[in-house]
C-alpha positions as CSV (number, residue, x, y, z in Angstrom):
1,X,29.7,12.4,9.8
2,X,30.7,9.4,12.1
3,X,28.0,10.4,14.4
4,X,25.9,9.7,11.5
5,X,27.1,6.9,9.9
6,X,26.9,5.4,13.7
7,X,23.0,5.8,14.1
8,X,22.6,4.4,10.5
9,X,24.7,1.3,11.9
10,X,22.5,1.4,14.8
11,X,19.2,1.7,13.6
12,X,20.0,-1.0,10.6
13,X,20.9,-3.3,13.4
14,X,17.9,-2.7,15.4
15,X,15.9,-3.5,11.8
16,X,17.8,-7.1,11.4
17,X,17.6,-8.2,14.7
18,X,13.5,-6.9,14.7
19,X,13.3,-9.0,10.9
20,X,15.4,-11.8,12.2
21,X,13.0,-12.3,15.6
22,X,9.7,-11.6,13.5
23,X,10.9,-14.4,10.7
24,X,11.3,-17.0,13.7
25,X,8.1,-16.0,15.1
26,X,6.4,-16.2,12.3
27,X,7.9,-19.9,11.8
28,X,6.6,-21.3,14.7
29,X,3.3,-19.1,15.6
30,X,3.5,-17.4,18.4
31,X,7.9,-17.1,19.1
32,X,7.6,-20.1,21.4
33,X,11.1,-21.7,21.8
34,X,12.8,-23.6,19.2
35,X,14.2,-27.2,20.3
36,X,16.4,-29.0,18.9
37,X,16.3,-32.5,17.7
38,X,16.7,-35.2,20.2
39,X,18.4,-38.0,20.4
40,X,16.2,-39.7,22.6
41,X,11.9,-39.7,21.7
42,X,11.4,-37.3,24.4
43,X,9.2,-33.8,23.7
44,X,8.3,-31.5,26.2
45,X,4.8,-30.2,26.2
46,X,4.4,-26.8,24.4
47,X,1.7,-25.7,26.6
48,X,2.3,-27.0,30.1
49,X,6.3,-26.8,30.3
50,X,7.8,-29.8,32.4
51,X,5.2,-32.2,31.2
52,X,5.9,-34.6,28.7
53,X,4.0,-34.5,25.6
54,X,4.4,-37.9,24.1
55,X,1.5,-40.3,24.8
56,X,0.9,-43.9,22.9
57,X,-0.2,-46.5,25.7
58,X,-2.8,-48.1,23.3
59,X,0.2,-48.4,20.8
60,X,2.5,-50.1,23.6
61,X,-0.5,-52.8,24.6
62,X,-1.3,-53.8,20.7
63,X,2.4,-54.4,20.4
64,X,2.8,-56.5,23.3
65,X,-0.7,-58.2,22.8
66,X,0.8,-59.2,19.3
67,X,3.8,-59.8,20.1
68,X,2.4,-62.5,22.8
69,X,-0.2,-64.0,20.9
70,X,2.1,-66.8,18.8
71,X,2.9,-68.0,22.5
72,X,-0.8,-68.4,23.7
73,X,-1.7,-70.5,20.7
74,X,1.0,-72.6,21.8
75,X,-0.4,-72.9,25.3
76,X,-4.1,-73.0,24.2
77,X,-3.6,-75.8,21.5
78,X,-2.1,-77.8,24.1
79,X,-4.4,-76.9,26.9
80,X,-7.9,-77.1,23.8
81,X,-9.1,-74.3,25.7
82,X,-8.9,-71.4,23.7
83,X,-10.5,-68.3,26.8
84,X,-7.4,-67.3,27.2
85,X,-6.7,-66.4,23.3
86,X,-9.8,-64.9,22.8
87,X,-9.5,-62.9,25.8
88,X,-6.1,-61.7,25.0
89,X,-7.4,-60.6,21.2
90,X,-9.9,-58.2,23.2
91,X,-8.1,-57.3,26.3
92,X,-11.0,-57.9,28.1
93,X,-9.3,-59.3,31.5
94,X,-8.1,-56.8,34.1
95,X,-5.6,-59.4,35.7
96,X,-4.2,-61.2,32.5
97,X,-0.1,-61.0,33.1
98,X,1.9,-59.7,30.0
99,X,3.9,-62.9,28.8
100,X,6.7,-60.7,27.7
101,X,9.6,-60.4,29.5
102,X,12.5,-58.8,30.0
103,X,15.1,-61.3,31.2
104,X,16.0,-61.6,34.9
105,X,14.7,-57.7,35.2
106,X,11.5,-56.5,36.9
107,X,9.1,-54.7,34.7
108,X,7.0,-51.9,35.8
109,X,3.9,-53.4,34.4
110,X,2.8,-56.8,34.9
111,X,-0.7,-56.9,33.4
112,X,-1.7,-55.7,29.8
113,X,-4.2,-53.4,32.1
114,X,-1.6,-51.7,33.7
115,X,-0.9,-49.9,30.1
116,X,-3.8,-49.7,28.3
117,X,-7.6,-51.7,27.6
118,X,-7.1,-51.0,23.9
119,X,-7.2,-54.2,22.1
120,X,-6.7,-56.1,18.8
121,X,-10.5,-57.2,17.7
122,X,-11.6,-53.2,17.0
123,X,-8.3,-52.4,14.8
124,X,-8.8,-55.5,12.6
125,X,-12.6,-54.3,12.2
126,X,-10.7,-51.1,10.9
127,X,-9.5,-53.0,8.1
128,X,-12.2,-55.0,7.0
129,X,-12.2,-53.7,3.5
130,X,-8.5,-55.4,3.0
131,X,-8.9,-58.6,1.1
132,X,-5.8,-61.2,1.7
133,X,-4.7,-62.1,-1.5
134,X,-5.4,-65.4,-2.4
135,X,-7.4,-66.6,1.1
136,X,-10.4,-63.9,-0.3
137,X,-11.0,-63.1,3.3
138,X,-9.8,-60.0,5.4
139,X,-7.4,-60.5,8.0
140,X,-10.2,-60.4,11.2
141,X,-12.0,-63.2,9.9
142,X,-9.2,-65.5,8.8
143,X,-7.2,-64.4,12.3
144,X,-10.4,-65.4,14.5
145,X,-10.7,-69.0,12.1
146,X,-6.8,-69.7,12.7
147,X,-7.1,-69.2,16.5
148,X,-9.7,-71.7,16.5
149,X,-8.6,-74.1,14.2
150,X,-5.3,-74.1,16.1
151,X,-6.9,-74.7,19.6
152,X,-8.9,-77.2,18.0
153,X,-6.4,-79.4,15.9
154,X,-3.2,-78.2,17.2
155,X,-0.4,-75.7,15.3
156,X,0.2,-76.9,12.2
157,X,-2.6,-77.7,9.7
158,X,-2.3,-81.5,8.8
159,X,-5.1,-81.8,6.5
160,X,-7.6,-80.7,3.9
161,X,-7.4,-77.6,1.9
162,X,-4.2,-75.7,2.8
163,X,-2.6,-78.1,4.8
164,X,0.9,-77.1,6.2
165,X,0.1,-73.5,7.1
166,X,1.6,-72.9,10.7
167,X,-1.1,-70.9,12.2
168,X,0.6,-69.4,15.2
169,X,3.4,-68.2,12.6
170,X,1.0,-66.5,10.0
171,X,-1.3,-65.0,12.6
172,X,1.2,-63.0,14.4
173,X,2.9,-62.0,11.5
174,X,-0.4,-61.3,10.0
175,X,-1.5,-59.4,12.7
176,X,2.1,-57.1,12.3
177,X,0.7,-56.1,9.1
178,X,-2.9,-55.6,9.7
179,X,-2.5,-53.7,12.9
180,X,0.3,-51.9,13.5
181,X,1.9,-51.2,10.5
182,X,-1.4,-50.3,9.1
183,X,-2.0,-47.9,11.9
184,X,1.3,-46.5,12.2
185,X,1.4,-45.9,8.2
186,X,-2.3,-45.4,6.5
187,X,-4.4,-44.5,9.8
188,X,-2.1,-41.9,11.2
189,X,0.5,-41.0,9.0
190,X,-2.2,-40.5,6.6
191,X,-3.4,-37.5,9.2
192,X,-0.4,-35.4,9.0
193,X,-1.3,-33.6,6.2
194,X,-4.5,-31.8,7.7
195,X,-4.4,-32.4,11.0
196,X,-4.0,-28.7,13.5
197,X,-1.0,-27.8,14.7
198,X,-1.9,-24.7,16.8
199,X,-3.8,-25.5,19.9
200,X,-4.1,-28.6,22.4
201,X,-6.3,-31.5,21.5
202,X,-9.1,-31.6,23.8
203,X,-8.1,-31.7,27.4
204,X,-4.4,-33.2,26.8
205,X,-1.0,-30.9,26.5
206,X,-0.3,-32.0,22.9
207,X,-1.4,-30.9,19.3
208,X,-3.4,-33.7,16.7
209,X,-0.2,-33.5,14.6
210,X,1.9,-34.1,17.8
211,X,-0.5,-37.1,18.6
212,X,-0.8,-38.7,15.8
213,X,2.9,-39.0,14.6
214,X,3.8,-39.9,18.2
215,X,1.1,-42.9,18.0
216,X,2.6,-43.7,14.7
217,X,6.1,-43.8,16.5
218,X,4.1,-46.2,19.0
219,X,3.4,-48.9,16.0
220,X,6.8,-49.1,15.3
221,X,7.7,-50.1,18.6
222,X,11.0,-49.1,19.9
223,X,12.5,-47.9,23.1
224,X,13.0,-44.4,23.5
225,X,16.3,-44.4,23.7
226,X,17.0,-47.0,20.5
227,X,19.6,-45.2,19.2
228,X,21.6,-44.4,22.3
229,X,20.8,-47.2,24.7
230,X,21.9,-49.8,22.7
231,X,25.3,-51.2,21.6
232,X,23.9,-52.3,18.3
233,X,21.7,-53.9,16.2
234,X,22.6,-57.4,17.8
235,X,21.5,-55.9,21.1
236,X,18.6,-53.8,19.7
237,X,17.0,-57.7,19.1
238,X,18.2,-60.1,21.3
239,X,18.7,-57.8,24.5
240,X,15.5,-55.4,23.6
241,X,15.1,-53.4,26.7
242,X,17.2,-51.1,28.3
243,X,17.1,-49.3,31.9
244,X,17.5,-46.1,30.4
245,X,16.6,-44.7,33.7
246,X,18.3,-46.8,35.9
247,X,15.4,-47.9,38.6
248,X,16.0,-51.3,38.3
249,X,13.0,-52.3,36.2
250,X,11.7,-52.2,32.8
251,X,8.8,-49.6,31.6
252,X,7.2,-51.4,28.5
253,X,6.2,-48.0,27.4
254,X,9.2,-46.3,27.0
255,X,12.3,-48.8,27.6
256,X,11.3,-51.9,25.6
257,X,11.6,-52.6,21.3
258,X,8.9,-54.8,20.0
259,X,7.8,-55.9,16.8
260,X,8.8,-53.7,13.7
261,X,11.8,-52.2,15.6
262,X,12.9,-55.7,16.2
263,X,12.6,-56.6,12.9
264,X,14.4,-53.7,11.5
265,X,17.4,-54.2,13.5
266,X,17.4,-58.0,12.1
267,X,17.2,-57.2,8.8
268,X,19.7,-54.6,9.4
269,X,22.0,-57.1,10.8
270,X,23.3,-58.7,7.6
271,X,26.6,-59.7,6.8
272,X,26.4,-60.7,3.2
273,X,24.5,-57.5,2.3
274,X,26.6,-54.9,0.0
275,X,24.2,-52.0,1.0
276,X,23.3,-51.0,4.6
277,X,19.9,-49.4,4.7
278,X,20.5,-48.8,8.1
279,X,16.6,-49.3,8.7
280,X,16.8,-48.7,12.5
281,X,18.6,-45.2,12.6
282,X,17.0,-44.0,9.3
283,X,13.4,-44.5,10.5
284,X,14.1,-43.6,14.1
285,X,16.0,-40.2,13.0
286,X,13.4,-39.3,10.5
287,X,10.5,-39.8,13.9
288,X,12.7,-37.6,15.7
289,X,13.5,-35.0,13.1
290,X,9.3,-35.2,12.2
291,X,8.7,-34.2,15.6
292,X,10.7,-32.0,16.4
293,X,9.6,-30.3,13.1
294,X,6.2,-30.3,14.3
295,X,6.7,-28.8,17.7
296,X,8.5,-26.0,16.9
297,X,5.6,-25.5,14.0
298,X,7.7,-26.3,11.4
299,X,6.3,-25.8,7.3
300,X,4.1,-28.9,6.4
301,X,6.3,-30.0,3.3
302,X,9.6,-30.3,5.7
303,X,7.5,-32.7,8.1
304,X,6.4,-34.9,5.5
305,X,9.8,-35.4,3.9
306,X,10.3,-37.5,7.2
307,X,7.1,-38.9,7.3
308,X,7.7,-40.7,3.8
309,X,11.1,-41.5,4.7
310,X,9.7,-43.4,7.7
311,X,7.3,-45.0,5.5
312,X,9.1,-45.4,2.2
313,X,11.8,-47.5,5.0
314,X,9.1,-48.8,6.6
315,X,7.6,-50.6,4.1
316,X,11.2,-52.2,2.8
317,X,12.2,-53.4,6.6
318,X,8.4,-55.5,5.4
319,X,9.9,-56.6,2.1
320,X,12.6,-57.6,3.6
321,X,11.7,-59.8,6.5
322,X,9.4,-61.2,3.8
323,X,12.6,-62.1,1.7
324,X,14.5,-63.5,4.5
325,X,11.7,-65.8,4.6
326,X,11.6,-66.8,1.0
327,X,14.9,-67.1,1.1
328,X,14.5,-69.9,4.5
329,X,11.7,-71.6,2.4
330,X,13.9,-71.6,-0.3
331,X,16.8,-73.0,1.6
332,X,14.2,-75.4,3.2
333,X,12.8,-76.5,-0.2
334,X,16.4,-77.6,-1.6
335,X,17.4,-79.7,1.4
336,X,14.3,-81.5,1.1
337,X,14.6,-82.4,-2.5
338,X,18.1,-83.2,-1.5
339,X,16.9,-85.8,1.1
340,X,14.8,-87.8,-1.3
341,X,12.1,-88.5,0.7
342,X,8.9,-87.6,-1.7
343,X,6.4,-89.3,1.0
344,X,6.8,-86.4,3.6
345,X,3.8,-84.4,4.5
346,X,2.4,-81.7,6.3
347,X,2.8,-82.0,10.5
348,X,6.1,-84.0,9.8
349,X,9.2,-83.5,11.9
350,X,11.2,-83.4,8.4
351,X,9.0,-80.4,6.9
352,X,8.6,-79.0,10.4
353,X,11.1,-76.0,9.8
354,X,9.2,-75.3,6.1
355,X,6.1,-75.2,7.3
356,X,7.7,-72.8,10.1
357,X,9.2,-70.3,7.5
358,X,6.8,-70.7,5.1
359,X,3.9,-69.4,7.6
360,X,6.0,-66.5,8.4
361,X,6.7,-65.5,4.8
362,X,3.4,-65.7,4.0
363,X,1.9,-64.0,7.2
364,X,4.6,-61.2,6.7
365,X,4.5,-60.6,3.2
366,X,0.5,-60.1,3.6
367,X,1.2,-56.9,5.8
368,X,2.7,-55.2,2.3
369,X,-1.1,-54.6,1.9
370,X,-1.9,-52.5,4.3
371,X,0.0,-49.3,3.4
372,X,-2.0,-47.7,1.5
373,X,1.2,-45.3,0.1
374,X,3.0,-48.1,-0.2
375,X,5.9,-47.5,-3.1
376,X,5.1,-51.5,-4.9
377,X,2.1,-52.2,-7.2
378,X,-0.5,-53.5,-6.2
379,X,-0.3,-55.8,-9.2
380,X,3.1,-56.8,-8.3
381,X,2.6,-57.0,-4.9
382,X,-1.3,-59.8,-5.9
383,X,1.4,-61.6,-8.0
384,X,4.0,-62.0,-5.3
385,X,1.1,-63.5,-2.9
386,X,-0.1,-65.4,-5.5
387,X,3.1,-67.4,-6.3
388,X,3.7,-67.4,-2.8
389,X,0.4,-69.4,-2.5
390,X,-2.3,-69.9,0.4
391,X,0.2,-73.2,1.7
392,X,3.4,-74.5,1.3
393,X,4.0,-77.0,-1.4
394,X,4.7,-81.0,-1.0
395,X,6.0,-84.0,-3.1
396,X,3.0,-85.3,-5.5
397,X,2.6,-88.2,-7.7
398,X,5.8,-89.7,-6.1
399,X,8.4,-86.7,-7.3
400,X,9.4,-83.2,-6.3
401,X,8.1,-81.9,-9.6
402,X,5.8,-79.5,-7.8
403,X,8.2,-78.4,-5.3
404,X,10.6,-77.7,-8.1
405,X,8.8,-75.3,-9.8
406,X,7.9,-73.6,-6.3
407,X,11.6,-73.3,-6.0
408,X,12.1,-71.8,-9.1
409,X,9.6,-69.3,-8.6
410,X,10.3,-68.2,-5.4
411,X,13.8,-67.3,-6.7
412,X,13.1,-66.4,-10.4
413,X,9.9,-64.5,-10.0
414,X,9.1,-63.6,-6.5
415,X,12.3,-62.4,-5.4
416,X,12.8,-60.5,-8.6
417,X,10.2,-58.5,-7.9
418,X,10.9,-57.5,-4.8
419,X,14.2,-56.7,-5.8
420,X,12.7,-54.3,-8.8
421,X,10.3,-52.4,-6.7
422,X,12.7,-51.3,-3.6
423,X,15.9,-51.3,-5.6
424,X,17.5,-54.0,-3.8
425,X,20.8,-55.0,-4.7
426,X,20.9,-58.8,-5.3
427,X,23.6,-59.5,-2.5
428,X,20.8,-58.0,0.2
429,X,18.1,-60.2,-2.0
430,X,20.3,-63.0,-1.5
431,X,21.7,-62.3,1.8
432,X,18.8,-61.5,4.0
């Protein structure tokens, strides 16, 4: 009777431990190994072990070209020679130097060539369809006119229609929008759904799905090692790079935030808030959780629980840089009134800072458009552009009267609906 009762033990063992292997199998086609999640973006090739399967160069040289560009136009509209612009907007120069930097440290990379020849002219043809609320333009053609008009007449517009728009501000913010949070949310997050998740893309050691989230991860621009390497969000954004590997120099492409991941950590850095989103460690722990989802073949509707919670908290890190900067044109707008002076206009030294904040309101609160799962109306989202205006607003007729009601409606309207469509609390409306 024990003998029995032993081989029954036995065989039911032998039947779990068979059930228990076949159920992981089945989970990630095929019974390759199961990883764990990170807690640095680094993903080991399914298909040639020992090679790393993350790849976004293009990603890293958009970013950076971006992320330059604001400092060009400065050059350029003091040189009036705008090659240098235009050449940076299609990356067509093998020897330009990157204009990023990374302190007193080396960087592995010097020109924009030595990471990529992608460039920014073909991804704003990619969104030609989007019409900037207000301007009734898409972002490529009024980008290309602002570079110009900048070269030609200097940063700051001084005179006829939209006078006071700081062009170096609204194109790079612009450009944030249009190109790489575009990309990294409608373009490839977008892809997830359908793409395959079975074999190797082409000739490279990765999957589409694997691809296409990791070039998503790209757009958002940080470091590898953003969650680890740095001390917090102070350091994420004024120190940005870290030598996670400790060869004395900086690798753009894996050891340097830029753009959105920037911004995130600012906005996360708020002492009057009453609610930390956290933006930086919730969207950089749903990329890694995504991931790691998807290489060990994970079920579709896990992966793109963390695909909308990187989008859903992508898209408020843009609401809220966008109210930061109401809130600094707001702030800007008082202590004018306050000053008296209703004969200021645009170029001044006294409306110098508006004209500053108000360019990157404007330019950031335009990249709200280019989700295309984006969690606001589109009717609110017209109506906050369109209070927001195509220009900041000046002293007419000898009073403030005008500015007044701008004021107002930054504050009453604008800022109210932010705060209604992301569920803001009015300390973080206040305080960012």
């Amino acid at each position: 009777m024990k003998l029995n009762n032993s081989l029954m033990f036995l065989s039911s063992l032998l039947l779990f431990v068979f059930i228990g292997c076949e159920s992981i199998d089945d989970n990630n086609d095929g019974g390759a190994e199961l990883i764990d999640t990170p807690t640095e973006y680094s993903f080991e090739s399914r298909f040639n072990r020992g090679e790393n399967s993350v790849s976004y160069s293009g990603q890293v040289v958009r970013n950076l070209l971006i992320n330059d560009i604001k400092t060009q136009m400065s050059t350029d509209a003091a040189s009036g020679n705008p090659a240098t612009l235009v050449s940076m907007m299609g990356n067509d120069n093998t020897n330009q130097a990157i204009l990023s930097s990374a302190g007193d440290m080396s960087t592995v990379q010097a020109k924009y060539h030595d990471i990529s020849s992608s460039h920014l002219n073909d991804r704003l043809t990619a969104v030609n369809s989007y019409i900037i609320t207000g301007y009734g333009a898409n972002a490529g053609t009024l980008i290309n006119g602002w570079v110009q008009e900048s070269v030609a007449n200097g940063l700051t517009r001084t005179t006829g229609n939209n006078a006071g728009i700081r062009l170096d501000q609204i194109t790079q913010k612009t450009l944030w929008g249009a190109v790489s949070y575009w990309q990294g949310t409608s373009k490839y997050m977008s892809k997830i759904p359908t793409d395959d998740n079975s074999v190797v893309s082409g000739d490279a050691n990765y999957t589409a799905m694997e691809h296409h989230w990791d070039e998503s991860f790209g757009y958002f621009g940080a470091a590898l090692d953003y969650n680890t390497g740095y001390t917090d969000d102070v350091d994420r954004k004024s120190s940005p790079y870290n030598d996670s590997n400790s060869d004395g120099s900086i690798d753009f492409k894996s050891e340097y935030n830029v753009g959105w991941a920037i911004t995130a950590a600012k906005r996360d850095e708020c002492s009057a808030c009453d609610v930390n989103h956290d933006f930086t460690k919730t969207i950089f722990d749903a990329y890694l959780k995504g991931r790691t989802l998807i290489t060990n073949q994970a079920d579709l509707a896990d992966i793109l629980v963390q695909r909308d919670i990187v989008m859903n908290n992508w898209e408020k890190v843009v609401a809220a840089v966008s109210i930061h900067y109401v809130n600094d044109v707001v702030t800007d707008i008082a202590g004018l009134i306050a000053a008296g002076d209703t004969t200021i206009v645009a170029g001044s030294d006294a409306t110098a800072d508006y004209e500053n904040h108000w360019g990157e309101m404007r330019g950031y609160a335009n990249g709200l458009l280019y989700n295309d799962f984006k969690a606001i109306t589109d009717a609110n989202l017209n109506r906050i552009l369109t209070v927001m205006g195509t220009a900041p607003v000046y002293p007419s007729n000898g009073n403030f009267d005008a500015m007044q009601a701008y004021h107002a409606s930054l504050v009453g309207e604008v800022r109210a609906i932010f705060k209604a469509s992301y569920g803001f609390s009015d300390a973080n409306v206040a305080g960012w």
